[in-house]
Each structure stands twice: as structure tokens, then as C-alpha cells.
N, C-alpha and C positions, 0 to 999 in steps of 0.2 A: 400854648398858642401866644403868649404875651412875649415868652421868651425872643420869639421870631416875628411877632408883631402881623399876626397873622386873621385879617379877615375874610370873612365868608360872606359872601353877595349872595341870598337866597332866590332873589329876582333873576339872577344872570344863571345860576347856579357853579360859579365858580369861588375857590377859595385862592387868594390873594395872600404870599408870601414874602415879607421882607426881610432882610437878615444881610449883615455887613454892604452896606448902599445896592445890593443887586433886590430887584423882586422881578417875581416868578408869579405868573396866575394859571391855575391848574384846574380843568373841568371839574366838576362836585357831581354824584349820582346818588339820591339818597331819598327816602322810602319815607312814608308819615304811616304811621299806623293807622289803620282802618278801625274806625268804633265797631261796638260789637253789639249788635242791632239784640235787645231782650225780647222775649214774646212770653206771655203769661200761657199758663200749659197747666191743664191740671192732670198731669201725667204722675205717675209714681216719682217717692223721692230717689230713686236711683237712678232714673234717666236726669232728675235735677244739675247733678254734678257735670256733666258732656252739654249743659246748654251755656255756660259761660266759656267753654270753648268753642275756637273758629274750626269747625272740620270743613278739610277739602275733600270732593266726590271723582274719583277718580271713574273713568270705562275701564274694565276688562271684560278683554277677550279670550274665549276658552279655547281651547285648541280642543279639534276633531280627534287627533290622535292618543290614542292610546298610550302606556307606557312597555305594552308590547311592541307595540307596530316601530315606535324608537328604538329600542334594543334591538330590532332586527333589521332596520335602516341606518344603525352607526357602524360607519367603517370599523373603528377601534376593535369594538366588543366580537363584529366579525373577527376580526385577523385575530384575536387572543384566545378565539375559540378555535380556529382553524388551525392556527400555531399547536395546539393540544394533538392534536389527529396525527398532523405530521408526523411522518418516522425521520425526517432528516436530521433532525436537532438532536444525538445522542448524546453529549455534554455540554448540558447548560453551562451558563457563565454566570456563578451562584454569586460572585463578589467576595470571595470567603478569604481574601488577603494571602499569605503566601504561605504554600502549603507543604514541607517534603514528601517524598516519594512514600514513607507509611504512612503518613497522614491522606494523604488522597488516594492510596488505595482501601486504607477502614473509611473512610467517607464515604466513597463509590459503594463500599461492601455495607456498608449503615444505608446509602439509600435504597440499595437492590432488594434488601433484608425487607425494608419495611415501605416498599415501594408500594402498597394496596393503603395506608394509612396518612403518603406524604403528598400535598398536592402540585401535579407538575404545571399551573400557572395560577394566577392570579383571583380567574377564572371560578377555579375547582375551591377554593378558599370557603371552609363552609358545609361541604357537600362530603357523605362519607358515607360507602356501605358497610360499616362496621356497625352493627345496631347491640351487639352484646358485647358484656365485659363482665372480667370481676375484680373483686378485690379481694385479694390474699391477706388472712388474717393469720391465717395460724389455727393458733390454740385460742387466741382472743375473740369474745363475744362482742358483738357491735353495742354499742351506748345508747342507749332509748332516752332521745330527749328533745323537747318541742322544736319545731323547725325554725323558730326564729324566737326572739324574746320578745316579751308583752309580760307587764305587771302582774302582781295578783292578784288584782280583782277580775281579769278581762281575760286570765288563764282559768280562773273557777269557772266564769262564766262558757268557757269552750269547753273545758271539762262537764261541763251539766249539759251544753248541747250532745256531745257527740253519748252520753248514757242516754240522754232520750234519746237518740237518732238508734243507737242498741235495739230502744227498750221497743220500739216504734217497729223495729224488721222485727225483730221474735211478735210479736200480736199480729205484724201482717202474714208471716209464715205461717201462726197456728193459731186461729181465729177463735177456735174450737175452747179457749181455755177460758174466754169469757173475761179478759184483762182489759178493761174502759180507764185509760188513764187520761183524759180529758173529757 
């Protein structure tokens, strides 16, 4: 600001520019900070921390509707569910860049094959009546091993729940045996 020899009239609210014998005076729009009014509280100290800050209180409005009653008032999700139904569309335009003549006929033969598993919009993304599967080992036995990792102290301890959690159904199935383990 010295460089240009520049003042600011806080009364007018303009700043005033000079530089090579021309000056320029330019509107000024500019904010004071608001004090932040204390109030003693003897609230817990966790609300302490949110009273030296200014929160603004805003309205909201809830809306009546549902997140059904929108999915079935949106054009869009109409037309991409109706798109499905349709029988007109027999080759889609998958984007699949440039294909020869065997390559787009094992495509077509790869989606017809496995057409109950692939989904034809966007839609279907998700959704699958396939509920069984397996997986083909062989000769090889599956690997028994905790589902996620956790130390050793916090594995003995699952390990002691799940023998009591054992020991717990044998005494409730055979009451008869007279086993008080608590």
C-alpha cells in the first residue's frame, strides 16, 4: 500500500489510489468482527469447548416424502427400470471399443451363457437369484483360521468366550448332570 501510496477513508468507506500522477478511489466493503458475548454456565466441561464459539441456528424443513414415494416420482429411475422390460433393445451399445467378427460373436456367446448372472442395466447392479455357490478345492482341505486378526491377548480372550459359550449349551441341553459353573 505504500508502494502505490494508497489510503483508505474508513468514514467514506473508500480506498484511495495513487500511482504514476493518476489516482483512482475505489468503494471499500469490509466487516468488524462481532465480540463474542461470555455467559458463565455451569454446564459440563464438554459443552465448555462450543461456548467460545459463534454457532449460527439455521430452520430446516423436513420434507413429507419418503425415499419411496421419490424413486417412484423420478422420471430417470422410471425409464431405466422400463428400459429392462423392454424386448426392443437386443444389442446393447456396451462401449467395448473395436471388436472382430470372433471377438463379438464369443462376447454375444459369453453374455447368452451367463445371462441369469449379468445385469442388463444399471438398475439390476446388486440384485442376483443366485444364492448358492461353491468352491472347487480338489483334494485340498480348507484352512481354519480366525476371521480377521486381533492380538493375543484379545484372541485368548474369544477363545475363553466361545468354550464357555460350549460349555453353557451342553448344561442347558442336559440339565440333568448337575454342572453349576457360576
Amino acid at each position: 500500500m505504500r508502494k502505490v501510496n494508497a489510503a483508505l477513508n474508513w468514514d467514506k468507506k473508500t480506498l484511495t489510489i495513487r500511482y504514476n500522477g493518476r489516482s483512482t478511489t475505489v468503494p471499500v466493503i469490509f466487516t468488524l468482527p462481532k465480540p463474542i458475548k461470555m455467559k458463565q454456565s455451569f454446564e459440563y466441561d464438554d459443552e465448555e469447548k462450543y461456548e467460545s464459539e459463534e454457532l449460527e441456528e439455521a430452520q430446516i424443513y423436513m420434507s413429507d416424502f419418503s425415499d419411496e414415494e421419490l424413486e417412484e416420482s423420478n422420471p430417470a429411475i422410471y425409464l431405466a427400470q422400463a428400459e429392462v422390460y423392454s424386448g426392443e433393445k437386443v444389442n446393447p451399445d456396451l462401449h467395448l471399443g473395436p471388436l472382430d467378427y470372433h471377438q463379438q460373436s464369443q462376447f454375444q456367446q459369453l453374455l447368452s451363457d451367463y445371462a441369469d448372472i449379468c445385469a442388463k442395466s444399471q438398475t439390476e447392479i446388486g440384485k442376483t437369484n443366485v444364492i448358492k455357490h461353491k468352491i472347487i478345492t480338489k483334494d485340498a482341505t480348507p484352512i481354519s483360521q480366525p476371521p480377521y486378526r486381533c492380538n493375543p491377548k484379545y484372541r485368548e480372550f474369544l477363545q475363553g468366550e466361545i468354550t464357555r459359550m460350549k460349555v453353557k449349551v451342553l448344561y442347558e441341553n442336559q440339565p440333568a448332570l448337575g454342572l453349576h459353573l457360576w
